[in-house]
Each structure stands twice: as structure tokens, then as C-alpha cells.
TORLOPA-763755 format. One line per field, with one value per residue (C-alpha): residue number from 1; residue in three letters; x, y, z. Coordinates in Angstrom, 1 decimal. Example, Ala and Ser with C-alpha at 12.3 -4.5 7.8 and 13.67 -1.06 7.14 Angstrom:
2
pos (1;2)
code (ALA;SER)
px (12.3;13.7)
py (-4.5;-1.1)
pz (7.8;7.1)
REM end
This chain:
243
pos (1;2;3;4;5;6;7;8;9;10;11;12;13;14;15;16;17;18;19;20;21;22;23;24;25;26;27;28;29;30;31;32;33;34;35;36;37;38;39;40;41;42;43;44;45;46;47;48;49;50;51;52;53;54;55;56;57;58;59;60;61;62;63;64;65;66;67;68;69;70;71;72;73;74;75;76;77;78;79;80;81;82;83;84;85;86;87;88;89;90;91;92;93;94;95;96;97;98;99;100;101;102;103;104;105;106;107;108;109;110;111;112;113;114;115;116;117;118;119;120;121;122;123;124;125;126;127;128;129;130;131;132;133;134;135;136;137;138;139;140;141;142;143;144;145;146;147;148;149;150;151;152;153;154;155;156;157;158;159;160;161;162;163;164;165;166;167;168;169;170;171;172;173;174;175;176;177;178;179;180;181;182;183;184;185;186;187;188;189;190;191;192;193;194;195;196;197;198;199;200;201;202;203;204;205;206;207;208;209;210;211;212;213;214;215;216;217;218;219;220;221;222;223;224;225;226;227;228;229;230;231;232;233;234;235;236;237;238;239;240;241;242;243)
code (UNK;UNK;UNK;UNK;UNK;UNK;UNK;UNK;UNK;UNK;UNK;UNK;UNK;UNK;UNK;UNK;UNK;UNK;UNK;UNK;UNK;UNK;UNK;UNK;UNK;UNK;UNK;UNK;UNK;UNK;UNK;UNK;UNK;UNK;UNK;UNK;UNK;UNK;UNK;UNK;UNK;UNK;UNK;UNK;UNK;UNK;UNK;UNK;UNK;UNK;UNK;UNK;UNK;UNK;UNK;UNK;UNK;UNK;UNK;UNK;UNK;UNK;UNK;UNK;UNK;UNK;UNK;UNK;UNK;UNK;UNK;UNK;UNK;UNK;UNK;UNK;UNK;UNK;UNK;UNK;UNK;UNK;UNK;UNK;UNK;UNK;UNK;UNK;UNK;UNK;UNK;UNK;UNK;UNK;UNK;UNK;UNK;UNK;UNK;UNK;UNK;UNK;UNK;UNK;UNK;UNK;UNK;UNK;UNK;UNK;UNK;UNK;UNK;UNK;UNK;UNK;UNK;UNK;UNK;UNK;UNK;UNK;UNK;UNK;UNK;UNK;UNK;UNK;UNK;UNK;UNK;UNK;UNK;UNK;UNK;UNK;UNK;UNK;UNK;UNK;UNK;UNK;UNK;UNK;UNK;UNK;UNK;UNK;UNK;UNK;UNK;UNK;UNK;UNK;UNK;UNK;UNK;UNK;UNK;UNK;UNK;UNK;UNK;UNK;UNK;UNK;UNK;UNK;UNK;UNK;UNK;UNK;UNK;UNK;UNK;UNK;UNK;UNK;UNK;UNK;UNK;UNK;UNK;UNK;UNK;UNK;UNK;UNK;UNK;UNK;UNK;UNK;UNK;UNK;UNK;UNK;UNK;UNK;UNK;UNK;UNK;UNK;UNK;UNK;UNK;UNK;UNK;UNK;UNK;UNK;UNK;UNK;UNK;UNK;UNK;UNK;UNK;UNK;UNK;UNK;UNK;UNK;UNK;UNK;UNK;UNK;UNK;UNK;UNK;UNK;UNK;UNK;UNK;UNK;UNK;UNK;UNK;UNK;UNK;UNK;UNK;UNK;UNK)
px (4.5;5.1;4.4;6.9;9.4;12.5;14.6;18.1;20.0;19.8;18.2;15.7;12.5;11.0;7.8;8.5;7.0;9.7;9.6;9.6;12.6;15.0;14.1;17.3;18.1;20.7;21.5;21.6;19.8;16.8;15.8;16.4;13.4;12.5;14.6;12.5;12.4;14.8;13.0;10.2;10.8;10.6;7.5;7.3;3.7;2.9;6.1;5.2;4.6;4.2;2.9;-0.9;-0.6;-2.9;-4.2;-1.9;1.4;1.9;4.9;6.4;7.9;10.5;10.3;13.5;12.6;10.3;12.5;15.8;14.0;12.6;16.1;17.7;14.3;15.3;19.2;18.1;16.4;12.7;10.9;7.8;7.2;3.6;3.4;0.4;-0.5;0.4;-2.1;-4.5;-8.2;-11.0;-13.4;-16.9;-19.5;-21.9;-25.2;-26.8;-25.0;-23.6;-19.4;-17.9;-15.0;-16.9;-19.4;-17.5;-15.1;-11.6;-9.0;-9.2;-9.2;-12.1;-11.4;-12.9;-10.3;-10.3;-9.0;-5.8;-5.1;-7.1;-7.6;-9.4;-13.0;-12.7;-9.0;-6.8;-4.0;-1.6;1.1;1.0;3.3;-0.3;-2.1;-5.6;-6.6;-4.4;-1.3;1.7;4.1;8.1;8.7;6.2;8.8;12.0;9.8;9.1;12.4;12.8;9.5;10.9;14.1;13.0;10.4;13.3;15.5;12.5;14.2;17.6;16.7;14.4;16.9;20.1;21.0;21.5;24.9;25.7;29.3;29.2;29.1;26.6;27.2;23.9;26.0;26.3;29.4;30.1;29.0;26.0;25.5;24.6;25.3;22.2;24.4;24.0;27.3;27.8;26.3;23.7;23.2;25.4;23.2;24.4;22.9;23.8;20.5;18.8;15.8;16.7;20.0;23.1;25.3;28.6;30.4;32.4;35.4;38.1;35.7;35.9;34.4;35.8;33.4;34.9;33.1;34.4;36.0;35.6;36.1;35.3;36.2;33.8;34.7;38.3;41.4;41.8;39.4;39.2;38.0;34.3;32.8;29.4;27.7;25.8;21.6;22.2;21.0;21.6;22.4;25.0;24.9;27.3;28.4;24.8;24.0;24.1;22.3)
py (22.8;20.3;21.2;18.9;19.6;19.9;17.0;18.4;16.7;19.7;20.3;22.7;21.9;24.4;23.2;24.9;25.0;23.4;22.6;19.1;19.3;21.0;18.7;18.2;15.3;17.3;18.5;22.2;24.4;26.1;30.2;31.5;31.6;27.6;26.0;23.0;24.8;22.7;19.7;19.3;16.3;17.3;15.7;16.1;16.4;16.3;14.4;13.1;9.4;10.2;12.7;13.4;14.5;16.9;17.9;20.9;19.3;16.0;15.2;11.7;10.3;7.9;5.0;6.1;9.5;9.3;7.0;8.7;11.9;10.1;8.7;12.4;13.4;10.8;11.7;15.1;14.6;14.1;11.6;11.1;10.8;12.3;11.1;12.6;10.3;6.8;4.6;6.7;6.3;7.4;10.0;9.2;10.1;12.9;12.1;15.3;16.3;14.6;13.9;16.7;18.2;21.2;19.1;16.2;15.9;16.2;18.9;21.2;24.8;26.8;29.6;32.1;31.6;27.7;25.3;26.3;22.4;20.3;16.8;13.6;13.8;10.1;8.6;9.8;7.3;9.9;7.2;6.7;3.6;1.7;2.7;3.8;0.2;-1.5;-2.2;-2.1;0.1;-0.6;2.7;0.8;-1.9;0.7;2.7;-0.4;-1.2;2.3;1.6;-1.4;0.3;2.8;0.5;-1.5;1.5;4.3;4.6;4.8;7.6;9.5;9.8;10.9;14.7;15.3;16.2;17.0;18.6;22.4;23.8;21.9;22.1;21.8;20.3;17.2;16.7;16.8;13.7;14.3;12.4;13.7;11.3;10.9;9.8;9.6;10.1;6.4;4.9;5.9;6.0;7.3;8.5;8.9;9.5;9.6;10.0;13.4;13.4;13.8;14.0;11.3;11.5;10.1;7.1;8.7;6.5;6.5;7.8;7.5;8.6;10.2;10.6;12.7;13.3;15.2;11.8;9.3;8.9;6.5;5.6;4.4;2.1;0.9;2.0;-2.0;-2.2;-0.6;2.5;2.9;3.9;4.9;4.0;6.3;6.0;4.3;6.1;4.1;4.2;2.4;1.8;1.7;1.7;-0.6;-2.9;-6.6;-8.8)
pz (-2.4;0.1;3.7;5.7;8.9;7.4;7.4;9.7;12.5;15.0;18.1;16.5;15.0;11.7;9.3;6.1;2.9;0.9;-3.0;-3.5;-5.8;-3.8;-0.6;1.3;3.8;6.2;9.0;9.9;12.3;11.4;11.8;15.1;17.4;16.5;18.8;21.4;24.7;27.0;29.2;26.4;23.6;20.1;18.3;14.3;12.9;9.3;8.3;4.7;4.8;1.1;-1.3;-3.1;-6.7;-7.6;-11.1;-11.1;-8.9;-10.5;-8.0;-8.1;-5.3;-4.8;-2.3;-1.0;-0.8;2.9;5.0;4.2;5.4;8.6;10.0;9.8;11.8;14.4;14.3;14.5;17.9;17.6;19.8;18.3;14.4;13.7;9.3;7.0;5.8;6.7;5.2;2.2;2.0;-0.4;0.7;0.7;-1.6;-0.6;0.8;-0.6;-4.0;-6.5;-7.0;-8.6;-7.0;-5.6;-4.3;-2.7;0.9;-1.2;-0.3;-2.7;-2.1;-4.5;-5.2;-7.9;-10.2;-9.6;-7.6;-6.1;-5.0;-7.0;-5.6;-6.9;-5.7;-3.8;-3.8;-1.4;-2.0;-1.1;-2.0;1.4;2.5;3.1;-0.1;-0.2;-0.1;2.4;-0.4;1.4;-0.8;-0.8;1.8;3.9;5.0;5.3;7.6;9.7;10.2;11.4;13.4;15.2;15.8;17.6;19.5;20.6;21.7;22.2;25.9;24.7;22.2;24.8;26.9;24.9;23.0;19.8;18.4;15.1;13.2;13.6;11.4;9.6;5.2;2.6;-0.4;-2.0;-1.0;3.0;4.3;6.7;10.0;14.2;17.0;19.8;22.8;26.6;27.2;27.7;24.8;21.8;18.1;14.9;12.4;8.4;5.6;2.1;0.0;-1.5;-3.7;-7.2;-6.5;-7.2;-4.0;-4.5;-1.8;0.6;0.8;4.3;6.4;10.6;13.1;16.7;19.3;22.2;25.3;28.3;29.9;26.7;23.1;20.6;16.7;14.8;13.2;15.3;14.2;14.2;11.1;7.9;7.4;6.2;2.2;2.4;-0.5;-2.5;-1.6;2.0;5.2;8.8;12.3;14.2;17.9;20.2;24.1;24.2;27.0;25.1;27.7)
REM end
């Protein structure tokens, strides 16, 4: 099991424990009762920044798989992106008893049938995007672009609402996307990667933005219409001050 916020463009936050082959990268609202009480910014904790493999859950992740999942946290609204973990580590060796797992600092959950979690005794790598010893990892640099993106335009993004199609469809099929907009200007989100799963291009697509005394296609009805490739995830400003 992998304890992550579940990766929706909505306006509602909900930490789930979600099987890691049936993780989906969407858009839809949570249960009711989860929603961010107005005035307060969402913050995600826990995001996976990768995933441990224990003796008895030998997941594999994909690079792909963690910064797909982060960009429909951001369209989805959230203003602060809290990862576990973000660089891995090695636990240290016990002063008093020796380095078996019931002895040592790792995870693991003992129970008297056995370990319910069972962890190395030292690495922690946690195929974190910084590996246990400083490696970078290929998610590390998509998650930095992320990083600087939302460092340049943290203001922007603070200030803006979350929008998103209503209502919102968990299939392979409906393309997914949410728009964070002031009104003025803001952010179209899309994404078109699932872990595990072969999402097809969406060919012709555009997008109409409509606010109460505005609109705007995406792209213009003066270009071409868009295909979305299959494995790509983005976000396109728009309405942006240049200079």
C-alpha cells in the first residue's frame, strides 16, 4: 500500500491508501467532508517523491510516475508540496545492539506474526529523486522544472482558484486537465500519463475558457488544433504579464 494524497484537480484534498497499481493521475473530487475550508491554502504532506520496496511489496516505480502525479497536485489547487521522501538516507547502526531488523532504526512494524513492513535494516533509498547517497535520479530534474515553475509564478498560483470540467471522468479515455485562473490570467493544466497504463494522444483538442466577462481558446482558432501525446503532462500559461 502506498499512502499518498490522491492525485485530482479539485478543490478538495483526501490522503488515501491507494494500491500502487491502480494509481490514477485525475481529476475528481474526493468524499464529502474533505473539502479545504475557504480562506486556508491547501498544503499536500506525504506526496511520494518515490517509493521504498520492502521485502514483502517489491513495487517498482517509474521515473514518470512522481512528477505526473505532482503537476495534477498543483492544477488541483495545492500551494505547498510537502514529498516523503525527497532525498533517501541510510539509518544508522545501533549503538547498543547489533543490525538485525528488530534491533536497528528501519520502519518495519514487528508484529508476532512478523514484520508487517519489512524494510532494509540501513538503506533508505526510498528511490527518492536524490538517492540515499546524493545520486540525482531522472524524476529529480522533471520535478525541478516543476520546482522552478512554481518558484517563478508561486504568487500567481497562490492567488488564483482551481477549476476543473464537471463532471470530472476516471477512464483512460477523457482527457484530464483544471485551469488555476485569476480571472485575468493563470495556468492550464493537462495531463496524459497513468502508471502502468498506455494512454492514447488525444488529437483536435481546444480549449474555451469562459469567465463571467471573458473567454479564451486555447490554442487560437487562428492555429491548429492541439494532439496531446500519450505520456506528456504540462501547463500552459496565459493572460501573463510579459515585462
Amino acid at each position: 500500500m502506498l499512502l499518498l494524497a490522491l492525485s485530482i484537480f479539485d478543490r478538495v484534498s483526501a490522503i488515501r491508501n491507494v494500491e500502487t497499481h491502480t494509481r490514477r493521475y485525475v481529476f475528481q473530487a474526493a468524499p464529502v467532508g474533505h473539502a479545504v475550508p475557504a480562506g486556508y491554502p491547501w498544503l499536500d504532506v506525504e506526496i511520494g517523491g518515490g517509493m521504498a520496496a520492502a521485502y514483502n511489496h517489491r513495487v517498482h516505480m517509474e521515473p514518470n510516475d512522481m512528477p505526473a502525479m505532482h503537476l495534477t497536485d498543483v492544477g488541483s489547487g495545492v500551494n505547498g508540496l510537502g514529498y516523503y521522501m525527497y532525498h533517501g538516507g541510510s539509518n544508522p547502526h545501533s549503538r547498543i545492539h547489533d543490525d538485525s531488523p528488530e534491533a536497528s532504526l528501519q520502519e518495519s512494524s514487528f508484529q508476532p506474526a512478523g514484520a508487517q513492513n519489512p524494510m532494509p535494516s540501513i538503506s533508505y533509498d526510498f528511490f527518492a529523486p536524490l538517492g540515499e547517497f546524493g545520486q540525482p535520479r531522472p524524476h529529480y530534474h522533471s520535478m525541478r522544472t516543476l520546482h522552478l515553475f512554481a518558484l517563478r509564478f508561486g504568487a500567481e498560483l497562490a492567488e488564483s482558484v482551481a477549476t476543473l470540467p464537471r463532471p470530472p471522468r476516471v477512464d483512460n479515455h477523457t482527457l484530464r486537465w483544471s485551469v488555476r485562473s485569476t480571472g485575468k490570467s493563470g495556468f492550464l493544466f493537462v495531463n496524459n500519463y497513468q502508471r502502468l497504463q498506455a494512454l492514447s494522444a488525444k488529437p483536435r483538442v481546444r480549449f474555451d475558457l469562459r469567465w463571467a466577462n471573458a473567454s479564451l481558446q486555447i490554442p487560437s482558432l487562428r492555429s491548429e488544433a492541439l494532439t496531446i501525446p500519450p505520456a506528456s503532462w504540462w501547463a500552459w500559461p496565459f493572460g501573463l504579464r510579459l515585462f
